[in-house]
LUMKOLNU-683394 format. One line per 4 residues: number of its first residue (from 1); their letters; for each residue x, y, z of C-alpha. Coordinates in pm, whole numbers. Layout:
NUM = a = X Y Z; ... .
END
This chain:
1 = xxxx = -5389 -8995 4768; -5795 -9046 4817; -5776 -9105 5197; -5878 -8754 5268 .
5 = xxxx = -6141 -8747 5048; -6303 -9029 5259; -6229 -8835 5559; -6442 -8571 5439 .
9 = xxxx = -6728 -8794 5308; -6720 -8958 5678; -6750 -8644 5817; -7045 -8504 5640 .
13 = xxxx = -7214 -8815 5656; -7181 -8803 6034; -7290 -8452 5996; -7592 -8563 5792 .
17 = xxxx = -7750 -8791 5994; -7757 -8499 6301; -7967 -8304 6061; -8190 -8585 5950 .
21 = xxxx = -8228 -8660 6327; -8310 -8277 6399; -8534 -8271 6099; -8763 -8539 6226 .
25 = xxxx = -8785 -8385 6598; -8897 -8114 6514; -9271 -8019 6526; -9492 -7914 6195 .
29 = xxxx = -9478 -7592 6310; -9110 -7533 6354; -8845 -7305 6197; -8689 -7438 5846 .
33 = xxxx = -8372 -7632 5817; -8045 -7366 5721; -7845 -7613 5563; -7553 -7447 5508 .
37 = xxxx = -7551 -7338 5894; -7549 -7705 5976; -7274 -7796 5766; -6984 -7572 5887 .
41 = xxxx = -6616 -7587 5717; -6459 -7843 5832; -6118 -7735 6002; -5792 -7853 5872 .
45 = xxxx = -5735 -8000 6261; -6053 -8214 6220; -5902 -8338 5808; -5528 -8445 5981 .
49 = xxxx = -5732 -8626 6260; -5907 -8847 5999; -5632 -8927 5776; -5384 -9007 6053 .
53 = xxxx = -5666 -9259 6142; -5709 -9383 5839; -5337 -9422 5767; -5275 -9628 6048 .
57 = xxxx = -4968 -9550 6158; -4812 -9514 5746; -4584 -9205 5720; -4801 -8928 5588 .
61 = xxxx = -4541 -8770 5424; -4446 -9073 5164; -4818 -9177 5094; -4954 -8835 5054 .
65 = xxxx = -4715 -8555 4967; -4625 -8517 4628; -4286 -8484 4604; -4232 -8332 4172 .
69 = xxxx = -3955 -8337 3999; -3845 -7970 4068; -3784 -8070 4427; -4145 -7878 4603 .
73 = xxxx = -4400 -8059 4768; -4753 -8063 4667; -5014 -8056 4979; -5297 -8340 4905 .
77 = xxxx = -5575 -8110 5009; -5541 -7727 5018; -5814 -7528 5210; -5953 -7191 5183 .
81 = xxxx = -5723 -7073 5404; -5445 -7167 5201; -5576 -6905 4977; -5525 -6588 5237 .
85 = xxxx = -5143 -6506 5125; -5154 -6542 4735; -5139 -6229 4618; -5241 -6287 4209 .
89 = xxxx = -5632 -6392 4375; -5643 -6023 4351; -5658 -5952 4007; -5935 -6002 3755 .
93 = xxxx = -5951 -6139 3365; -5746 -5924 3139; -5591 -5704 3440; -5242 -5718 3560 .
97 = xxxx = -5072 -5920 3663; -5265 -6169 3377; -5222 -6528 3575; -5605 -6493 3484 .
101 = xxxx = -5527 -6429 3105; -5596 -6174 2869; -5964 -6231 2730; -6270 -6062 2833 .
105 = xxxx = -6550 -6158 2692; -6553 -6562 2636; -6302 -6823 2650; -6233 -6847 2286 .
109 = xxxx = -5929 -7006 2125; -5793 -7046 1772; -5802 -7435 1667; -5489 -7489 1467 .
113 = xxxx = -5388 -7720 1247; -4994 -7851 1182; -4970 -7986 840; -4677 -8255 849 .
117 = xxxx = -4632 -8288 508; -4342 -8170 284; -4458 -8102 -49; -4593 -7716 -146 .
121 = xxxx = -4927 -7899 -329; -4981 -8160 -60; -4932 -7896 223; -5266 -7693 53 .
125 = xxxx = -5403 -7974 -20; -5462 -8080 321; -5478 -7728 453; -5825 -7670 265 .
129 = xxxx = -5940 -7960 422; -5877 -7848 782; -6039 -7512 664; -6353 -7660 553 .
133 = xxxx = -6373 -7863 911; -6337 -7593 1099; -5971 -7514 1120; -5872 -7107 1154 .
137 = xxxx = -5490 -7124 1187; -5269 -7329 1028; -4900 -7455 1063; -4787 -7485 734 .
141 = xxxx = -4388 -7622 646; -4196 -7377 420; -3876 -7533 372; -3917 -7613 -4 .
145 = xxxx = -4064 -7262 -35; -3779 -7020 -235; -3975 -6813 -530; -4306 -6612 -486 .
149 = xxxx = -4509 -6847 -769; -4401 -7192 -478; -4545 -6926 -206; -4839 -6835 -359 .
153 = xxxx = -4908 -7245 -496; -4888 -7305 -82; -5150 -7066 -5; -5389 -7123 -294 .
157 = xxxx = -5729 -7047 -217; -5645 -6976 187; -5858 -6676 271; -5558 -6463 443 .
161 = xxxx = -5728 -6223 625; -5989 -6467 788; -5705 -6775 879; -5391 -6720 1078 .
165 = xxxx = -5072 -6908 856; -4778 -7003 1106; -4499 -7138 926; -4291 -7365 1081 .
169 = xxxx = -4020 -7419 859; -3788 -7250 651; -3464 -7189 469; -3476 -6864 573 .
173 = xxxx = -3752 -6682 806; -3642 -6337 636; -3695 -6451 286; -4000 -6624 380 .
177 = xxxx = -4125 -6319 466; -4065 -6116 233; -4203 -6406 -8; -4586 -6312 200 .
181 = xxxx = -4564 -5985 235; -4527 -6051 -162; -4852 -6234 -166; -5052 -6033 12 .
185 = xxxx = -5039 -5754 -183; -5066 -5969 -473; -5419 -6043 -301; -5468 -5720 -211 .
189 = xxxx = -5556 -5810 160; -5567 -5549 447; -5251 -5631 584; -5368 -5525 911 .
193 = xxxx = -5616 -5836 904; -5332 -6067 870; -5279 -6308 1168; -4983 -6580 1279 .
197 = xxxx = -4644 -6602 1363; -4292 -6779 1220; -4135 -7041 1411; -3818 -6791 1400 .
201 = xxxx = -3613 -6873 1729; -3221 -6824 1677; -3218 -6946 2074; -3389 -7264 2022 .
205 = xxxx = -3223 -7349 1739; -2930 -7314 1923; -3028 -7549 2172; -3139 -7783 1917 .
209 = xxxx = -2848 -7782 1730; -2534 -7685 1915; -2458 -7352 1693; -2650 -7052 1542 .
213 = xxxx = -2875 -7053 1200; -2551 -6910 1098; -2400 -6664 1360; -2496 -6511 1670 .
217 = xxxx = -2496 -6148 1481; -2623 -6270 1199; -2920 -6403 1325; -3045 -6087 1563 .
221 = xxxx = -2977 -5854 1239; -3222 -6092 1138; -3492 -6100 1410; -3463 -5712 1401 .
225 = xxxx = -3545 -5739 1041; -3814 -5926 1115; -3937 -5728 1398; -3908 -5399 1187 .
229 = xxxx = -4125 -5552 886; -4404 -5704 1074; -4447 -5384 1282; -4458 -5212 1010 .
233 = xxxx = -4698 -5408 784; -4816 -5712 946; -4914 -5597 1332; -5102 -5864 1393 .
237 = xxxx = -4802 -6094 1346; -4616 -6256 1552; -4250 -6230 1425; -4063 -6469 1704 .
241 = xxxx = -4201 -6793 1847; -4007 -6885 2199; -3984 -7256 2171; -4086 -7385 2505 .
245 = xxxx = -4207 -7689 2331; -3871 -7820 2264; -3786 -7796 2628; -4065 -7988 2685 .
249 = xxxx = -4050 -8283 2486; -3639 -8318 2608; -3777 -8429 2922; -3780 -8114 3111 .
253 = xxxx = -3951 -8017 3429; -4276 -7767 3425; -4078 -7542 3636; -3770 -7544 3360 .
257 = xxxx = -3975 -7492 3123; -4141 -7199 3274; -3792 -7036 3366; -3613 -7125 3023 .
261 = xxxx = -3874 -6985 2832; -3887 -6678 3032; -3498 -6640 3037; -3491 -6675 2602 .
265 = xxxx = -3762 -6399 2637; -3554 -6191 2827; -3264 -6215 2586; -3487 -6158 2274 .
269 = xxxx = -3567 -5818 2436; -3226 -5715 2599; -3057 -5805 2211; -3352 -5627 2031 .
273 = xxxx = -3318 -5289 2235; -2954 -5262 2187; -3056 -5243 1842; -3263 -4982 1876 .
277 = xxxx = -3592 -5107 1894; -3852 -5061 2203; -3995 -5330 2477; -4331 -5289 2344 .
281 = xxxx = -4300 -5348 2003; -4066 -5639 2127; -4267 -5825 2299; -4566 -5703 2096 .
285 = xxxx = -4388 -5972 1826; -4288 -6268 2025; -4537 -6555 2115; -4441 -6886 2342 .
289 = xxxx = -4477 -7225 2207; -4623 -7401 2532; -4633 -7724 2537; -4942 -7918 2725 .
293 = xxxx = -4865 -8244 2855; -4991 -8524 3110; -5058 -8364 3431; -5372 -8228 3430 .
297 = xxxx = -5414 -7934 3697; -5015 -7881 3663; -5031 -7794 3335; -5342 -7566 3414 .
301 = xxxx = -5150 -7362 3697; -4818 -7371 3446; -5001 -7120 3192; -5120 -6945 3466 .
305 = xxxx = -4797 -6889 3622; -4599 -6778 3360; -4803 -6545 3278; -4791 -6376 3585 .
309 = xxxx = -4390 -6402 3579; -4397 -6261 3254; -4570 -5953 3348; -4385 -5884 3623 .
313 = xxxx = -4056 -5923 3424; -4150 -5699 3135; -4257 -5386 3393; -3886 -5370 3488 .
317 = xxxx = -3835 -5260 3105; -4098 -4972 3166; -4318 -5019 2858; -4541 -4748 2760 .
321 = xxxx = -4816 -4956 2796; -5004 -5223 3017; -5106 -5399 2708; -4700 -5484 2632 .
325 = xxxx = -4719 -5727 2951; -4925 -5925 2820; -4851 -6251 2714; -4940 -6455 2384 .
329 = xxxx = -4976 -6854 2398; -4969 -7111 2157; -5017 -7451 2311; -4937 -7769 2101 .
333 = xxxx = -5020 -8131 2259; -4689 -8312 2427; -4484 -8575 2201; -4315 -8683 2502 .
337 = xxxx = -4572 -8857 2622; -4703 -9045 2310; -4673 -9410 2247; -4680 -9626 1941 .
341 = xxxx = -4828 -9952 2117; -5183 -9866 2195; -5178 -9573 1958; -5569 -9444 2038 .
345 = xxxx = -5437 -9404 2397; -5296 -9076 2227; -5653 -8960 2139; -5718 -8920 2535 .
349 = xxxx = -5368 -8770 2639; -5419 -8486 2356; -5777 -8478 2520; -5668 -8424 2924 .
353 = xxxx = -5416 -8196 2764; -5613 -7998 2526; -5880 -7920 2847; -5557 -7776 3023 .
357 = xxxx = -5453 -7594 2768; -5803 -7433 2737; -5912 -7364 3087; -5558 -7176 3139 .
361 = xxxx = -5652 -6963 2879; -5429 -7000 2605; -5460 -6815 2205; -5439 -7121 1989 .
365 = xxxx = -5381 -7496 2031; -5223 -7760 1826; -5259 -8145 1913; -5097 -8408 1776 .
369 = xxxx = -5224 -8670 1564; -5192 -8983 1738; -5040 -9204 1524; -4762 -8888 1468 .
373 = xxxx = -4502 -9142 1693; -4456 -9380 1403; -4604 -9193 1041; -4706 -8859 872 .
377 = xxxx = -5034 -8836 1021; -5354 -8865 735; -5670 -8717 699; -5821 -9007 940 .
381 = xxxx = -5544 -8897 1223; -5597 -8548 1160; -5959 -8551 1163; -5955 -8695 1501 .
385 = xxxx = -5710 -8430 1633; -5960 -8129 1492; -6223 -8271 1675; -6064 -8276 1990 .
389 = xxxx = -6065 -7938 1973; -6432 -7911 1816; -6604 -8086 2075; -6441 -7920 2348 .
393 = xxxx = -6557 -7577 2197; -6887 -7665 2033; -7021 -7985 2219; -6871 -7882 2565 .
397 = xxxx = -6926 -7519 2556; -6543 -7475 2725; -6502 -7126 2541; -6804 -6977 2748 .
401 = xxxx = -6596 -6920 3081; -6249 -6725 3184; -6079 -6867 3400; -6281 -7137 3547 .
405 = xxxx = -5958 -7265 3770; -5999 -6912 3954; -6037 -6993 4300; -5965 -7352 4346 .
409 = xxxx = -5796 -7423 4635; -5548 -7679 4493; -5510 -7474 4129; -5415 -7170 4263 .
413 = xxxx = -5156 -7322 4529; -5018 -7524 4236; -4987 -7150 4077; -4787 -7036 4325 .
417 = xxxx = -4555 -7272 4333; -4494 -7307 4036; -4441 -6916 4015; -4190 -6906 4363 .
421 = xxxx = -3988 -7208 4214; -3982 -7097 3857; -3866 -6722 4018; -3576 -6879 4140 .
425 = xxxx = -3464 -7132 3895; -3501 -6770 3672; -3296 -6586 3845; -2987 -6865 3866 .
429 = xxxx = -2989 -6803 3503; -2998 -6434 3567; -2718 -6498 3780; -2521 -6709 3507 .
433 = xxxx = -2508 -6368 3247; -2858 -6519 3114; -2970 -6775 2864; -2747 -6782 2580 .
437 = xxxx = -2460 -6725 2874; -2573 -7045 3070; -2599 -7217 2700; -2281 -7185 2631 .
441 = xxxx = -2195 -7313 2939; -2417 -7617 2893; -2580 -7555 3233; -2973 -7526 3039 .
445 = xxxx = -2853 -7871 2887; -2701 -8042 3191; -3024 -7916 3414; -3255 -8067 3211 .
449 = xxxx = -3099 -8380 3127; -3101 -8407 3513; -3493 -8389 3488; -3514 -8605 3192 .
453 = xxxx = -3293 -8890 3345; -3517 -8882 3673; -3829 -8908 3453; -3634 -9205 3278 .
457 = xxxx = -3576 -9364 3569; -3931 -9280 3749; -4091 -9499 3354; -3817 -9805 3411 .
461 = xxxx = -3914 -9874 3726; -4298 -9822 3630; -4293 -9537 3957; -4477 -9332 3624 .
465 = xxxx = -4747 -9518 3406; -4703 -9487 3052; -5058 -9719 2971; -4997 -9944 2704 .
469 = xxxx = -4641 -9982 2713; -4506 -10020 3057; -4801 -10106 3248; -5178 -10258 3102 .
473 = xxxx = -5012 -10337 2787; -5269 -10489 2492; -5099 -10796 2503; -5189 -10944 2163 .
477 = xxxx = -5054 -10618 1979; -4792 -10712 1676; -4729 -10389 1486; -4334 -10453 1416 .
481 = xxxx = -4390 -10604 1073; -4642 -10229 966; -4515 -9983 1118; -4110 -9827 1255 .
485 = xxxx = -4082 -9552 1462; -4128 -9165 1338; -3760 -9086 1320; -3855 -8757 1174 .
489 = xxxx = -4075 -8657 1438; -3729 -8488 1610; -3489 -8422 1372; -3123 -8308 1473 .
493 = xxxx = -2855 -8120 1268; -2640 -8311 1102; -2351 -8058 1115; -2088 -8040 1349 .
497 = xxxx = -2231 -7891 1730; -2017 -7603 1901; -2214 -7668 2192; -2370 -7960 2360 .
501 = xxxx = -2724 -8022 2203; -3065 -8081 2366; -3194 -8446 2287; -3561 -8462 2254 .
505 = xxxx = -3730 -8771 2272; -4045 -8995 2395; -4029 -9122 2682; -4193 -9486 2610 .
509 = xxxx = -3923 -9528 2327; -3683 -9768 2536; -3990 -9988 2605; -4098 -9973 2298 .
513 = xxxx = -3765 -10017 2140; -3736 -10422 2312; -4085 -10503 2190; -4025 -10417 1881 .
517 = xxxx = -3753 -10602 1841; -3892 -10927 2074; -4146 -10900 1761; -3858 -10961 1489 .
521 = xxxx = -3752 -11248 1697; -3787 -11601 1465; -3966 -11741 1816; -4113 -11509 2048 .
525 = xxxx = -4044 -11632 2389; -4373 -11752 2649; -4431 -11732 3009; -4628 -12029 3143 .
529 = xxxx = -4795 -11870 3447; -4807 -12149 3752; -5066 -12051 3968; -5086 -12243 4243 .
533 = xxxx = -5264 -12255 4645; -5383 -11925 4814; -5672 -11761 4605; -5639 -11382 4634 .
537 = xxxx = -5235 -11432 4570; -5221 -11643 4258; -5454 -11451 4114; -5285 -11091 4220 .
541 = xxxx = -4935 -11211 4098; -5023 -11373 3777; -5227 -11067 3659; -4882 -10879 3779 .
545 = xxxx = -4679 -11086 3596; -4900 -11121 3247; -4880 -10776 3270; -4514 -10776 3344 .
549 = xxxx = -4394 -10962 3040; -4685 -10816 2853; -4484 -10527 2855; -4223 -10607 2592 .
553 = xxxx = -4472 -10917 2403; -4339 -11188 2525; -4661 -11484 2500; -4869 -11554 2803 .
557 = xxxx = -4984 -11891 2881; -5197 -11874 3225; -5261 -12213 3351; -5469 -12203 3686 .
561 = xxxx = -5484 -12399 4002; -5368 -12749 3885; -5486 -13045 4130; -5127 -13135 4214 .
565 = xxxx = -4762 -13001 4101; -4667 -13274 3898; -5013 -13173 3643; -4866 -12876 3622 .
569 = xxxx = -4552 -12940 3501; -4680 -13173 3269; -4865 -12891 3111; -4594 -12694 3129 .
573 = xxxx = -4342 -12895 2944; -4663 -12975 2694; -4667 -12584 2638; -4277 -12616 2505 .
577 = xxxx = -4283 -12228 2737; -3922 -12155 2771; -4013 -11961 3121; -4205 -12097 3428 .
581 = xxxx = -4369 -11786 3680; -4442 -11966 4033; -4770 -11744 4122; -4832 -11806 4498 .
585 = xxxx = -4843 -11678 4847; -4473 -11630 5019; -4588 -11876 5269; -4642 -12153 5022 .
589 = xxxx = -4336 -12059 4830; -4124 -12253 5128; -4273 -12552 4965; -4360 -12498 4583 .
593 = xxxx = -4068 -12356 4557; -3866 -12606 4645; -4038 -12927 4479; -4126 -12775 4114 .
597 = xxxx = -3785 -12737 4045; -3693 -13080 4161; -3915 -13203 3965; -3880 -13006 3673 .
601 = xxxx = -3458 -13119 3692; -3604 -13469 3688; -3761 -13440 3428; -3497 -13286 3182 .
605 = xxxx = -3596 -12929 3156; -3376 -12641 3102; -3710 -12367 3144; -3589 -12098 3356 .
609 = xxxx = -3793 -12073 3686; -3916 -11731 3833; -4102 -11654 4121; -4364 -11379 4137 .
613 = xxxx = -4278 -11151 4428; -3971 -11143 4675; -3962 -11348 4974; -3648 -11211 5150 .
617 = xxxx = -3654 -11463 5405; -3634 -11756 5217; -3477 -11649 4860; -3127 -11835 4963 .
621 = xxxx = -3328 -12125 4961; -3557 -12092 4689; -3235 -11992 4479; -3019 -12318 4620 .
625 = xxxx = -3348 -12537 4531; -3305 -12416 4138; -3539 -12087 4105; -3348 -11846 3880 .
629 = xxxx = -3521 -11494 3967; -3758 -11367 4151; -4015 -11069 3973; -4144 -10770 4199 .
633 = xxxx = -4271 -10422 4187; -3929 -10302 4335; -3744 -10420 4002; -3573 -10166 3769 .
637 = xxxx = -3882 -10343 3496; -3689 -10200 3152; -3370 -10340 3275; -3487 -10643 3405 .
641 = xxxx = -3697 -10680 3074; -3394 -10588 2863; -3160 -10898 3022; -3465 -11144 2943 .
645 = xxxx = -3525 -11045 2580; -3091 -11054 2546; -3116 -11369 2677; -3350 -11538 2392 .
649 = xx = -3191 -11301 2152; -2866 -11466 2151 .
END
C-alpha cells in the first residue's frame, strides 16, 4: 500500500537535486530560489508511471485497491483533483449540510464515564470518583432503581446541573424519569441546566431481543411520553438514544451502520408525528450511539458522513428550523474489537479510536476499559480509560481545532463514499416499508450477519490482524486459571424471540475460545521447530510458525541449525515435543523432507511431522515419505488450529 509513497519521495528527490544544482550555478548576485515554483504538483500520470514501475508487472488492482466490506473500492492515493466534484467541501463548521459538525468555537467534547457496576451505592461510589478526575457525563445503570429515596442514593452528591447523567438501564425509561424529574426539584436545580439522555430505544431492543419492551404501541405511547416530558422540563435532554453501537459490535459494516441508524431515525420521527408531535422537537430529543472502532480515517469520514445524510433526510420533513438538522453524537470505544490475551493492547485501540471519534467532531465519548472483555472494569481500568480522553484534550490540545480532516484528499473521498453507498443501502430499506418493516422481515439481521461472517472469515484466515491473538501473540501468556470471559458484556433476552435476534460478539472470541481451553489441557502440547539449511528461510518460517502455534499456546521449542539431521532428531525426541515443524527452503525440502521422517520411523516415534510452507510440486512426495501437513499463510489458521488442539484433546 506504501509503493506510491516512494514514488513520490523519488520524485521530489529527483526534483531536489535540480534545485540544489541551480542553486549552486547561480552567481552571488542572482535572483532568490521560489521553492514552491520549483516543486510543481506532481500529476496523477507521472504517480501511475512510478508505481507500475515499482510493481513490476503485480496487478495493481489486488495490491493496492482496497476492496471494504460494503463492496466500494478505496483509491490508495487521492489527489486534489479528486476533490473538484464533492459537493459537502462547500460548507463551513456549524453550516448545513454539517459533515463539518456543529461546533464553532473549539473542538470540545464531553468525557464520559460508563459505570459497569450494578449496585445503587457502588454506582455513586465510583461515579464521584470519575467526577473528581475530570469526568462531566456519566453512564450510570438504573435497573435496580424503583422508589425516589434508591434514585436520589444513586445521585448523591452529583452536581446535576454541572454533569450530564445518561442512564443506561432500566425497568422502565418512563418511570425512571419521572423518578429525576422527582429529584431535581427535590434539589431545586434549573431544570433547564440539566444535560444527558436515556438509553430508551424500543427499535434496538427489538433487534436485540426479537420482540418489543412490551408491544409495538406500547412502547411509542411511551417514547411520546418521554418526548412530551423532556420538552417540557428537561430541554437539554436527550429523550431517545439510536443504538448504532449495537450494530456495530454484531459485526456490521460502517456503511450498515450508517444506513441502519439513519433508517431507526427515520421511524422514530414518522411514529412520533402521527402522534402529534413535530420534526423539530423530534429530533431535538434523539441522540446516536456511534460506535468508534479500528479503522482509523474510516471511522473519521463515518461521523462525517452521516451527518451530512442526516441533514439532508430531516429537510424533507420541513422543520422550522436549520438548527433541527443537526445531529447529536455520542461515541463509545468498539467491543468488537477487544481481546482478552494481551489485554493493554486495548489501551491503544480505545486510543486510535478515541482520536477518530474526536477529530470527526463528536458531543461526548465513552471508551472502554480494557480489561471490560473478561471483568467489571476497577478503578485501575477505569482510570486508564479517563485518561485517554484527558490527554487527548489537555496534553494534546485536540479540542483546539474543527474539523482538522477538512480538506484531506483521502478523508473527504472516504466521506463520500461512505455517504453514496450508505444513500443507497438507505433507501433499500426505504424500499422494504422501512426499518421495523425490513426487521420483521429479518433482512437488517440477515445483511449484517453477511458482514459479520465475512469479517469472521477475513480473522480465521489472519487476512485481518487481531494483535495478540491471531497474529504476534505473547507467547508465554497463561490467564485461563484468573480470569473467564465477560459473558455479561452482551447480554441477550432470555424470553422467547418473535423475530430473529442480532448476535453481538468479539471478534477474537473463537481464537480465544481454543487457547483457553489448550490452557486447561493436563499437558499442553509443544512444537519443536527444525530449522534446518538456507539462512533467510529457516529463520522466516520458524518465526511464522512460533507465531502460528503461538496463537492458541501451544509450547515452542526452537532448535536452530543442527550440524546434521540425525542431531536433530536426537534433540527432538530428548524434548518428548509431540509435533516436529521442518523450517527450510522448498528446494531443500526434496531432501529433508524425505530423510527426517525415515529416520524419525526408525527410531520409534509417533511425533506428527509438519512442514512450514507449501511446496506444490513435491507435497505427493513429501506426504508418501511420512510428513503429515504442511503450514502456510493460505490456511483457514482457526480451523486448522481447531483440528490440532481436538487432536491432543482427545
Amino acid at each position: 500500500m506504501f509503493i506510491y509513497t516512494f514514488a513520490l519521495n523519488l520524485l521530489n528527490i529527483n526534483q531536489f537535486n535540480k534545485v540544489m544544482n541551480q542553486g549552486n550555478n547561480q552567481d552571488n548576485e542572482g535572483k532568490d530560489l521560489n521553492l514552491i515554483d520549483l516543486f510543481p504538483p506532481i500529476s496523477t500520470e507521472e504517480w501511475e508511471k512510478q508505481i507500475m514501475i515499482d510493481l513490476k508487472g503485480a496487478d495493481y488492482d489486488k495490491k493496492l485497491i482496497w476492496h471494504t466490506l460494503d463492496g466500494f473500492k478505496v483509491k490508495p492515493y487521492y489527489q486534489e483533483e479528486d476533490l473538484k466534484s464533492l459537493e459537502h467541501l462547500n460548507s463551513n463548521p456549524n453550516g448545513y449540510p454539517f459533515v463539518r459538525g456543529i461546533k464553532t468555537k473549539d473542538n470540545n467534547w464531553e468525557i464520559r464515564q460508563d459505570i459497569y457496576a450494578d449496585d445503587i451505592e457502588k454506582i455513586n461510589e465510583q461515579a464521584l470518583i470519575a467526577i473528581s478526575k475530570g469526568v462531566v457525563s456519566l453512564g450510570l445503570r438504573a435497573k435496580k432503581v424503583t422508589n425516589k429515596e434508591q434514585m436520589q442514593q444513586l445521585l448523591k452528591g452529583i452536581d446535576l446541573s454541572k454533569i450530564a447523567i445518561n442512564f443506561t438501564s432500566s425497568f422502565s425509561y418512563p418511570a425512571i424519569l419521572d423518578l429525576f424529574i422527582s429529584e431535581i426539584k427535590r434539589q431545586g436545580i434549573d431544570e433547564k441546566l440539566v444535560r444527558g439522555s436515556f438509553n430508551f430505544d424500543p427499535i434496538s431492543y427489538l433487534l436485540l431481543h426479537g420482540d418489543y419492551y412490551t408491544t409495538k404501541d406500547n412502547n411509542f405511547v411511551e417514547a411520546s411520553y418521554m418526548l412530551k416530558k423532556v420538552k417540557e422540563l428537561l430541554p437539554s435532554f436527550k429523550a431517545i438514544t439510536i443504538g448504532g453501537s449495537y450494530i456495530h459490535n454484531a459485526g456490521a459494516s460502517v456503511v450498515q451502520e450508517i444506513s441502519f441508524c439513519l433508517a431507526s431515525g427515520c421511524e422514530y420521527i414518522n411514529m412520533l408525528m402521527g402522534k402529534g408531535h413535530k420534526v423539530d422537537d423530534i429530533v431535538n430529543a434523539i441522540t446516536f450511539n456511534m460506535s468508534s472502532g479500528t479503522s482509523y480515517f474510516m471511522e473519521i469520514a463515518k461521523i462525517r458522513a452521516i451527518r451530512y445524510l442526516w441533514a439532508k433526510i430531516v429537510e424533507q420533513y420541513n422543520p422550522s428550523s436549520e438548527n433541527a438538522m443537526k445531529m447529536n453524537i455520542h461515541a463509545s470505544c468498539s467491543l468488537w474489537n477487544k481481546t482478552m490475551y494481551d489485554p493493554y493492547g486495548n489501551v491503544l485501540r480505545t486510543t486510535t479510536e478515541t482520536m477518530s471519534a474526536v477529530i470527526a467532531g463528536v458531543q461526548s465519548i465513552n471508551v472502554a476499559p480494557f480489561d471490560i472483555t473478561y471483568k467489571e472494569p476497577d478503578e485501575f481500568s477505569q482510570h486508564i480509560a479517563r485518561n485517554v480522553q484527558l490527554i487527548l484534550k489537555h496534553e494534546s490540545y485536540m479540542d483546539k481545532i474543527i474539523d482538522p480532516a477538512a480538506g484531506s484528499y483521502y478523508i473527504e473521498n472516504l466521506t463520500n463514499l461512505l455517504i453514496e453507498n450508505s444513500w443507497k443501502l438507505f433507501l433499500t430499506i426505504d424500499e422494504k416499508g422501512g426499518f421495523l418493516k425490513a426487521i420483521e422481515e429479518n433482512f437488517i439481521q440477515s445483511e449484517i450477519e453477511n458482514i459479520a461472517l465475512k469479517r469472521d472469515i477475513d480473522i480465521a484466515s489472519r487476512k485481518t490482524t487481531v494483535l495478540g491473538v491471531n497474529q504476534y501473540p505473547n507467547v508465554t501468556e497463561k490467564i485461563a486459571n484468573n480470569v473467564q470471559p465477560n459473558y455479561n458484556l452482551f447480554k441477550t433476552s432470555q424470553k422467547t424471540s418473535k423475530y430473529k435476534t442480532l448476535r453481538r460478539y468479539r471478534g477474537a472470541f473463537a481464537f480465544e475460545e481454543i487457547r483457553l481451553n489448550v490452557e486447561k489441557l493436563e499437558k499442553i502440547p509443544s512444537v519443536f521447530l527444525f530449522s534446518y539449511g538456507n539462512v533467510s528461510m529457516r529463520i522466516a518460517r520458524a518465526t511464522f510458525i512460533s507465531n502460528f502455534f503461538g496463537c492458541i499456546g501451544f509450547n515452542i521449542i526452537n532448535y536452530t541449525s543442527p550440524c546434521n539431521i540425525e542431531e536433530g532428531v536426537d534433540e527432538f525426541l530428548k524434548s518428548k515435543a509431540e509435533i516436529i515443524v521442518i523450517c527450510s527452503s522448498d528446494e531443500e525440502y526434496a531432501s529433508i523432507g524425505v530423510e527426517l521422517p525415515k529416520l524419525l520411523k526408525e527410531k520409534g516415534s509417533k511425533a506428527k511431522i509438519v512442514i512450514a510452507g507449501n511446496p506444490i510440486e513435491i507435497i505427493d512426495t513429501l506426504k508418501n515419505a511420512g510428513v503429515d501437513d504442511f503450514i502456510h499463510a493460505k490456511l483457514n489458521a482457526l480451523e486448522t488450529l481447531n483440528s490440532y488442539y481436538n487432536q491432543f484433546a482427545n
